[in-house]
N, CA, C and O atoms as a CHARMM CRD file, in Angstrom:
* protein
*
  244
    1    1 UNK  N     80.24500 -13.94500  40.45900 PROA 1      0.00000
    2    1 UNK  CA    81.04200 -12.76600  40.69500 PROA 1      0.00000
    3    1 UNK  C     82.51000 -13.02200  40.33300 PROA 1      0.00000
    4    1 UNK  O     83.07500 -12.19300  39.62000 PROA 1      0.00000
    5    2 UNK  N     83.39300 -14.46300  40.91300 PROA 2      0.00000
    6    2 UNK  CA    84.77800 -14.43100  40.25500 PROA 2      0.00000
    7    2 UNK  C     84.46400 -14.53200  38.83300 PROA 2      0.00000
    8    2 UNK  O     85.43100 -14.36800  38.08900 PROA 2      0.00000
    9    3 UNK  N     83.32100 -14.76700  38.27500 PROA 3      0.00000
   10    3 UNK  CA    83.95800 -14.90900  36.38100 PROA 3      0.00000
   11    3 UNK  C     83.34900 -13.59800  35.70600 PROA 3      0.00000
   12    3 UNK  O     83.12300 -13.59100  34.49600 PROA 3      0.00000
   13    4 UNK  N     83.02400 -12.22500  36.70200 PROA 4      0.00000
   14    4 UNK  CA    82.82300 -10.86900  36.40400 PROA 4      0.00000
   15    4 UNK  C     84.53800 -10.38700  36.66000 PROA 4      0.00000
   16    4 UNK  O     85.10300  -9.89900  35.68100 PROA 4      0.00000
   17    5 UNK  N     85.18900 -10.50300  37.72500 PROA 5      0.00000
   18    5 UNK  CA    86.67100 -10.58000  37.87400 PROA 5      0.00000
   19    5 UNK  C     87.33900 -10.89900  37.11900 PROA 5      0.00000
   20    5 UNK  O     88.04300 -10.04600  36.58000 PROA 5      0.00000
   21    6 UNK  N     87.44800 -12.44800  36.67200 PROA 6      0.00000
   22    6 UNK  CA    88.61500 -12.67000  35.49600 PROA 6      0.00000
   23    6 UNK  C     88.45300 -12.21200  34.50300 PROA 6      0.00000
   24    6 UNK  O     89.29100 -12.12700  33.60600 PROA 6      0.00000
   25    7 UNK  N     87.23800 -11.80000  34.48300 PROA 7      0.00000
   26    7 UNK  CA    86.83000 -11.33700  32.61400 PROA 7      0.00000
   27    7 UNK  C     87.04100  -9.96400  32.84800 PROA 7      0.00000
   28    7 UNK  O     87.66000  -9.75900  31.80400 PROA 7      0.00000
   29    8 UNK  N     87.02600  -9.37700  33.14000 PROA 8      0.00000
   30    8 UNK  CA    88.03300  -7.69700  33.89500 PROA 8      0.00000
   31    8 UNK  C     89.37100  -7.71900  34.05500 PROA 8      0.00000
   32    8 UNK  O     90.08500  -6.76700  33.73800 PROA 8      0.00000
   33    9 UNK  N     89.90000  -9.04500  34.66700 PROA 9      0.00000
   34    9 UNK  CA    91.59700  -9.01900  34.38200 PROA 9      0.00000
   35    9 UNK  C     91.57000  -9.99300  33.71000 PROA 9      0.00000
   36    9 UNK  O     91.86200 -11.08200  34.20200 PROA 9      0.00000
   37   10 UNK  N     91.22700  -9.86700  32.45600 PROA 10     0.00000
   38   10 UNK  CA    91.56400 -10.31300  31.45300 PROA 10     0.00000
   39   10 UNK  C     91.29500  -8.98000  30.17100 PROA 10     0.00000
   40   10 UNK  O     91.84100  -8.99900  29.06800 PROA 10     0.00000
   41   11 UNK  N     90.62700  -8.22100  30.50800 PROA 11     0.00000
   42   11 UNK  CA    90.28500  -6.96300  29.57300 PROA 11     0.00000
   43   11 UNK  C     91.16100  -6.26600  30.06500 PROA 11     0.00000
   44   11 UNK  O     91.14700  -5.35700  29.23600 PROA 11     0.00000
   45   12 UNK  N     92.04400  -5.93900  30.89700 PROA 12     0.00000
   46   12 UNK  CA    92.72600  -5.05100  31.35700 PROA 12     0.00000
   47   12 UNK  C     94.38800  -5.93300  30.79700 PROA 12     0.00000
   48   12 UNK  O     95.41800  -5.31300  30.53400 PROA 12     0.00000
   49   13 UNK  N     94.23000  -7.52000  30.72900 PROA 13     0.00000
   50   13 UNK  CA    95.69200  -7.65100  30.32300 PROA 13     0.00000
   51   13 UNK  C     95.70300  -7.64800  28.89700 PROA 13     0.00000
   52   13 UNK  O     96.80200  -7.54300  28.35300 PROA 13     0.00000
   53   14 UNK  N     94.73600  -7.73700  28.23400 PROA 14     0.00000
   54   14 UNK  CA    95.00800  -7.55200  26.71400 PROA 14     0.00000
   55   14 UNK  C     95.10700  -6.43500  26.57900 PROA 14     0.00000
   56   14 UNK  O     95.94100  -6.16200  25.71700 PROA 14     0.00000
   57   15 UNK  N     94.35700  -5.08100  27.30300 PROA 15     0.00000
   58   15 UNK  CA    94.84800  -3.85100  26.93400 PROA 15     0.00000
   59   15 UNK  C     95.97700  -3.29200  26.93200 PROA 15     0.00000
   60   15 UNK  O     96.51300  -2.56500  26.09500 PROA 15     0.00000
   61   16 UNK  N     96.48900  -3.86600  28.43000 PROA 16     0.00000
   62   16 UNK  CA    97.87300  -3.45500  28.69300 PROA 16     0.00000
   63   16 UNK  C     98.95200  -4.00200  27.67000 PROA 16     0.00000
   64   16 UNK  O     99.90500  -3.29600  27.33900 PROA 16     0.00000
   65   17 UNK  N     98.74600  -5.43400  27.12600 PROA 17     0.00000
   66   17 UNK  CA    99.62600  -6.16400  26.36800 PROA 17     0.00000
   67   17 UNK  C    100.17300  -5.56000  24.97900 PROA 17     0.00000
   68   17 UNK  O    101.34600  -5.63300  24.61500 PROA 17     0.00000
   69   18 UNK  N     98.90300  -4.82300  24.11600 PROA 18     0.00000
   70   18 UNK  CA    98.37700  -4.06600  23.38500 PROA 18     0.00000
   71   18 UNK  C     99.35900  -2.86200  23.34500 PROA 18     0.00000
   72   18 UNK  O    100.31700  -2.87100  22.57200 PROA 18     0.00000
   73   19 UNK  N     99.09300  -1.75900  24.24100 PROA 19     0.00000
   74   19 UNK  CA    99.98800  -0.54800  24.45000 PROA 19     0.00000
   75   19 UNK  C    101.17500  -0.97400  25.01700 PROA 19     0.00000
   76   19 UNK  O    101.82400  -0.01000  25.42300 PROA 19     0.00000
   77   20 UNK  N    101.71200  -2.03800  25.20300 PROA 20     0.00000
   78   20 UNK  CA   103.23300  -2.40100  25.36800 PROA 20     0.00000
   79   20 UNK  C    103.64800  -2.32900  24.56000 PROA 20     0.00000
   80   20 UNK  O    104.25000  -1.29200  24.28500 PROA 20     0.00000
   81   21 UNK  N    103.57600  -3.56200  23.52800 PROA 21     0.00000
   82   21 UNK  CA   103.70200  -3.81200  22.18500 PROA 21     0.00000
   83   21 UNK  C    103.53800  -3.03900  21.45300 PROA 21     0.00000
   84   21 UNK  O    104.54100  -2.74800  20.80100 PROA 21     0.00000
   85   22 UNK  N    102.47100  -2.40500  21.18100 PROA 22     0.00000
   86   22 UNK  CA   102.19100  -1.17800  20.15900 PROA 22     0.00000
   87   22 UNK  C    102.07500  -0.09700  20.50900 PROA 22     0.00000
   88   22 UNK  O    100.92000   0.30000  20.35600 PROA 22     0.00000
   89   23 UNK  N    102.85500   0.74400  21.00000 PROA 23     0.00000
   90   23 UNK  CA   102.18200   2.04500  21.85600 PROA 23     0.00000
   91   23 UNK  C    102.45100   2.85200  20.47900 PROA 23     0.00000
   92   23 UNK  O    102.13400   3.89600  21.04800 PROA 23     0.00000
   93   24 UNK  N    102.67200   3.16500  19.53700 PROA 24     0.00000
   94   24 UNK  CA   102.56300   4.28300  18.27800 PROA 24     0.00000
   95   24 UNK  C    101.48100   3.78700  17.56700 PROA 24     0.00000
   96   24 UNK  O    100.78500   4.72000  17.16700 PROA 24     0.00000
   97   25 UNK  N    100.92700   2.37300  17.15200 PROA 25     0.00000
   98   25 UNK  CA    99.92900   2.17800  16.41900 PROA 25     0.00000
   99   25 UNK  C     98.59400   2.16400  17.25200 PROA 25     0.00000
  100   25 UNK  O     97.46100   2.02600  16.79000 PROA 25     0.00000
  101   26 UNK  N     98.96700   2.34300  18.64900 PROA 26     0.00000
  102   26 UNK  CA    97.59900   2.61100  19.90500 PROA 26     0.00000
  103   26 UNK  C     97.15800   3.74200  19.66000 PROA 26     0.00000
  104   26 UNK  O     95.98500   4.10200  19.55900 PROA 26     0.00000
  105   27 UNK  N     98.37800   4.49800  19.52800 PROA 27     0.00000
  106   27 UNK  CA    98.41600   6.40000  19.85200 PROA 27     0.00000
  107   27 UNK  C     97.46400   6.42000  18.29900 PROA 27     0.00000
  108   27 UNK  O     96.25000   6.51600  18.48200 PROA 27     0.00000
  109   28 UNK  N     97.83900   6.35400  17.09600 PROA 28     0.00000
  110   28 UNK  CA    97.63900   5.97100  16.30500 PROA 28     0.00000
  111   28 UNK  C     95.82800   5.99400  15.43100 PROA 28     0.00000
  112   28 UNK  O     95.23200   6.62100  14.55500 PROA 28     0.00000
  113   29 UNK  N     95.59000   4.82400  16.43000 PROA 29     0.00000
  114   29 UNK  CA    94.02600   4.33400  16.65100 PROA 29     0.00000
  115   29 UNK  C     92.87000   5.24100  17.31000 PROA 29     0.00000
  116   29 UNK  O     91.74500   5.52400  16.89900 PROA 29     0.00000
  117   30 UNK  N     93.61800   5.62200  18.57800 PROA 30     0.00000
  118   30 UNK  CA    92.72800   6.48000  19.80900 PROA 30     0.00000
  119   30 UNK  C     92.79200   7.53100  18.42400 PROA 30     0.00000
  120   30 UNK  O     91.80300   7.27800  17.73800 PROA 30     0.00000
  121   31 UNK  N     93.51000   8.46800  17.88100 PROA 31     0.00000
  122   31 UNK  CA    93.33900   9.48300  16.75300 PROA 31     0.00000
  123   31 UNK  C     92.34000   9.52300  15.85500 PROA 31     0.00000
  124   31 UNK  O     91.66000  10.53500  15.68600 PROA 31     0.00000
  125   32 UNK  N     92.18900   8.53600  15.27100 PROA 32     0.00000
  126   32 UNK  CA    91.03000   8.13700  14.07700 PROA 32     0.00000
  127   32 UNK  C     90.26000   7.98600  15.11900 PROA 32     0.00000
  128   32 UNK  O     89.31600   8.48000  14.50300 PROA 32     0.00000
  129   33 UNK  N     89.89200   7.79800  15.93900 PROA 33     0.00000
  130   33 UNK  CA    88.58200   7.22300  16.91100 PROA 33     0.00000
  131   33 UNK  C     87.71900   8.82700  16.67400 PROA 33     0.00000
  132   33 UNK  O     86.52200   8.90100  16.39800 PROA 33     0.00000
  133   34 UNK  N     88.51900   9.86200  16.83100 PROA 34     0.00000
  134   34 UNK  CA    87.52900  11.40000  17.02100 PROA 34     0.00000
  135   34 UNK  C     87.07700  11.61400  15.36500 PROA 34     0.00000
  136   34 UNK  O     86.17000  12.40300  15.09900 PROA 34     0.00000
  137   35 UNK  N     87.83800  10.79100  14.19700 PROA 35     0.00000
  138   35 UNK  CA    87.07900  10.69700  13.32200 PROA 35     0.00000
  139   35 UNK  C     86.12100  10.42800  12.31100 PROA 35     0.00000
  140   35 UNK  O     85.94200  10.68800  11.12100 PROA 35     0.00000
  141   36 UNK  N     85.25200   9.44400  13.77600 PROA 36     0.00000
  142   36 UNK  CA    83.90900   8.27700  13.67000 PROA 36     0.00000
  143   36 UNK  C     83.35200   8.83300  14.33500 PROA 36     0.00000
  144   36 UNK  O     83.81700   9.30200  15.37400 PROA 36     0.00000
  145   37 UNK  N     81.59600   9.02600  13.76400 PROA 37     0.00000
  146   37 UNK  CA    80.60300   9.52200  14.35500 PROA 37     0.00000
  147   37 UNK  C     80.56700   8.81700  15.32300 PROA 37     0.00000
  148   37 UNK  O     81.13200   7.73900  15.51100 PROA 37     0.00000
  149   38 UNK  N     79.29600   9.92500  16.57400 PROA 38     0.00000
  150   38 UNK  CA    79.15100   8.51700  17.19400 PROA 38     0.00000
  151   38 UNK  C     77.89900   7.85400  17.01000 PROA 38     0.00000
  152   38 UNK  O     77.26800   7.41600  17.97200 PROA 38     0.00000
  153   39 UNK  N     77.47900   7.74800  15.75500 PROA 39     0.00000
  154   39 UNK  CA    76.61300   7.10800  15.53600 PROA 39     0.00000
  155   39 UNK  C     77.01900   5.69100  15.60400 PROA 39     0.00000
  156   39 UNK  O     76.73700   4.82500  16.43300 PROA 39     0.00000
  157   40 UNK  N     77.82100   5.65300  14.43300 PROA 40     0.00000
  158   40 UNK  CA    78.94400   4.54500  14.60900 PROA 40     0.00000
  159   40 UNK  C     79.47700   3.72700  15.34800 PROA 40     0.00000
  160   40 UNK  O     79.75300   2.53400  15.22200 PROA 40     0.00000
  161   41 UNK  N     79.68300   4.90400  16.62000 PROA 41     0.00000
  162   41 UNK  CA    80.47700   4.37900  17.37100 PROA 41     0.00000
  163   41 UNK  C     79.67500   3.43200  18.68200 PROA 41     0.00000
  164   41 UNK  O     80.18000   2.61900  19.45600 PROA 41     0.00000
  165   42 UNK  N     78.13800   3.94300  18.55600 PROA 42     0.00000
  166   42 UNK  CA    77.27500   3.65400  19.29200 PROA 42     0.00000
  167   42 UNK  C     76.61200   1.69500  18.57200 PROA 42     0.00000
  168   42 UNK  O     76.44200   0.60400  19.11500 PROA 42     0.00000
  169   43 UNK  N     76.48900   2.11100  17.47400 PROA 43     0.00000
  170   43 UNK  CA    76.18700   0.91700  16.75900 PROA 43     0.00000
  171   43 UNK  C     77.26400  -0.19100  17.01700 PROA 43     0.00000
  172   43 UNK  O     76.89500  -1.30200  17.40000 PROA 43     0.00000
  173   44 UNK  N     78.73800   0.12300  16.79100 PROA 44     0.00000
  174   44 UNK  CA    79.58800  -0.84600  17.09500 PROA 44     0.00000
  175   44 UNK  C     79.68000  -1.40700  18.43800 PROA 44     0.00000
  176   44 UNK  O     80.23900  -2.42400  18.85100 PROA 44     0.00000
  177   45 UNK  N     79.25200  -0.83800  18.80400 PROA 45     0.00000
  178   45 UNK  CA    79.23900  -0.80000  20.79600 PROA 45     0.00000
  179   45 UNK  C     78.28600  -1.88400  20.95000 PROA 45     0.00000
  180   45 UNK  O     78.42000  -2.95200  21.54600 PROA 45     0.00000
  181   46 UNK  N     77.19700  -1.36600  20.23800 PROA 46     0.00000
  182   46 UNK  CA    75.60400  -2.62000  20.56500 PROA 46     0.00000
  183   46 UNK  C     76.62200  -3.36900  19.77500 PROA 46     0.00000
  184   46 UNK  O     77.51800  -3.68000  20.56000 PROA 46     0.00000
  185   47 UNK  N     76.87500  -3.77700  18.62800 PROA 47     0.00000
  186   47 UNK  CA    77.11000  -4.74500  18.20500 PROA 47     0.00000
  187   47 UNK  C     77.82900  -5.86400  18.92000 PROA 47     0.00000
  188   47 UNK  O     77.30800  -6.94600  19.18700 PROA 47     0.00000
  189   48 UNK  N     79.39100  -5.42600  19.28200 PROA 48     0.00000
  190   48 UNK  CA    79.88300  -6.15800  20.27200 PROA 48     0.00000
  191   48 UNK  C     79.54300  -6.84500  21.89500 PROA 48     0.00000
  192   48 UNK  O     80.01000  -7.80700  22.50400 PROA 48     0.00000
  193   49 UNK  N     78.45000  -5.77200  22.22700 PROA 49     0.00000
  194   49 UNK  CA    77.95800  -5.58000  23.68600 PROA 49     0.00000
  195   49 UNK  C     76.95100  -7.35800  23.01800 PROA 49     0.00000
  196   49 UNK  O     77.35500  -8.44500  23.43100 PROA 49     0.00000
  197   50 UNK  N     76.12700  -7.30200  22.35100 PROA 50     0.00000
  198   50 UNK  CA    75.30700  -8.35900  21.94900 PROA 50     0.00000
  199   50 UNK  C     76.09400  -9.50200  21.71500 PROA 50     0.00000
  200   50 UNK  O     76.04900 -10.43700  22.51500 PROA 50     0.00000
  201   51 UNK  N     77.04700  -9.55500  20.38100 PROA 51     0.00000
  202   51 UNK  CA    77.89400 -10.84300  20.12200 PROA 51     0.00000
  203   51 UNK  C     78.42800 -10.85800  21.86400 PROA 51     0.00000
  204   51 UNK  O     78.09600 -11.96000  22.30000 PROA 51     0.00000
  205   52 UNK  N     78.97700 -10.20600  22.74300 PROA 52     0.00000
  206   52 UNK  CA    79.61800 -10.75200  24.00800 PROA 52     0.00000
  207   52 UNK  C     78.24100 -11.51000  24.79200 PROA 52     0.00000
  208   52 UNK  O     78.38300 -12.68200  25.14000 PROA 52     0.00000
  209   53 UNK  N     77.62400 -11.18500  24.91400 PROA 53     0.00000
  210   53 UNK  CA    76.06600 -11.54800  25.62600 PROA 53     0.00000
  211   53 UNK  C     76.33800 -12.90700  25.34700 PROA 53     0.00000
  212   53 UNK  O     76.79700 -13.78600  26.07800 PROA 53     0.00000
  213   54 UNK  N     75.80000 -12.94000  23.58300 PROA 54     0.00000
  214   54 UNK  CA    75.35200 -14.67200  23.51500 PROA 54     0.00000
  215   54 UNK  C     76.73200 -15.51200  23.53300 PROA 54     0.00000
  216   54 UNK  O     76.57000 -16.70700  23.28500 PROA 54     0.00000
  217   55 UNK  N     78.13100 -15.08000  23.79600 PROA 55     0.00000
  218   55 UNK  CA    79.15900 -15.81600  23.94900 PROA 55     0.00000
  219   55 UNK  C     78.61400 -16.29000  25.18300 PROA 55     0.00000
  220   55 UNK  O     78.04300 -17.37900  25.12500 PROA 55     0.00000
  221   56 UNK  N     78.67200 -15.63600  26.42000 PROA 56     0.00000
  222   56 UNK  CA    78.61100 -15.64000  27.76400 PROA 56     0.00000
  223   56 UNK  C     77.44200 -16.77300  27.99600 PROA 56     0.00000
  224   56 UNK  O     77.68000 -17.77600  28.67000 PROA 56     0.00000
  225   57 UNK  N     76.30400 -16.56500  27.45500 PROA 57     0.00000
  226   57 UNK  CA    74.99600 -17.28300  27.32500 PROA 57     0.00000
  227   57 UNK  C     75.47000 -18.39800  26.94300 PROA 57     0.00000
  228   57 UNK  O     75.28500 -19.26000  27.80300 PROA 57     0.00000
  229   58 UNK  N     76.21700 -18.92100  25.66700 PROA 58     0.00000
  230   58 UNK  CA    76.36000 -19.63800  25.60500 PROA 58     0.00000
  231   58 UNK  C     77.24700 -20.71300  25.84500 PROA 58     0.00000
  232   58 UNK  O     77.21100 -21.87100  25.42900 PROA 58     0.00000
  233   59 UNK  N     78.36800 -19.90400  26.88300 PROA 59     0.00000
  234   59 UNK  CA    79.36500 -20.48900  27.65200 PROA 59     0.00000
  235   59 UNK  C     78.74200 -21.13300  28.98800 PROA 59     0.00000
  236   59 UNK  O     79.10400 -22.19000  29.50400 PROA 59     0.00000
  237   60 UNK  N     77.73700 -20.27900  29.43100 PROA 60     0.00000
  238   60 UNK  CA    77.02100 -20.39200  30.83100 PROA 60     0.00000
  239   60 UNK  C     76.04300 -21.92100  30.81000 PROA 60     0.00000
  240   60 UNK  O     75.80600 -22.66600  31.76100 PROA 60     0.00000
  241   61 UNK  N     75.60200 -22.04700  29.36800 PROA 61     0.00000
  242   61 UNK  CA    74.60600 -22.90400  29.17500 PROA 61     0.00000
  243   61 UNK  C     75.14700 -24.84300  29.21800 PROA 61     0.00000
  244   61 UNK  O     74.30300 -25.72300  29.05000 PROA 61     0.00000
């Protein structure tokens, strides 16, 4: 359960770090986002959701 926590404040400080630093090329990004299916957007999702899995798997191991 703490390494479900740090890995949550740790997704929350790169986000925040992100829209500090870049808040016009954020604004930017979120824009083009409504102009990807979500087919796309669903596929990229598995994609990453999987590569994070076997990181974790293979950090755990």
């Amino acid at each position: 359960m703490k390494e479900l926590i740090i890995a949550f404040g740790l997704f929350l400080f790169i986000e925040g770090v992100l829209y500090a630093l870049f808040p016009s090329k954020m604004k930017n990004m979120l824009l083009k986002l409504n102009e990807v299916n979500d087919s796309q957007l669903r596929t990229g999702g598995l994609v990453f959701a999987i590569i994070g899995f076997f990181i974790i798997l293979y950090l755990k191991s």
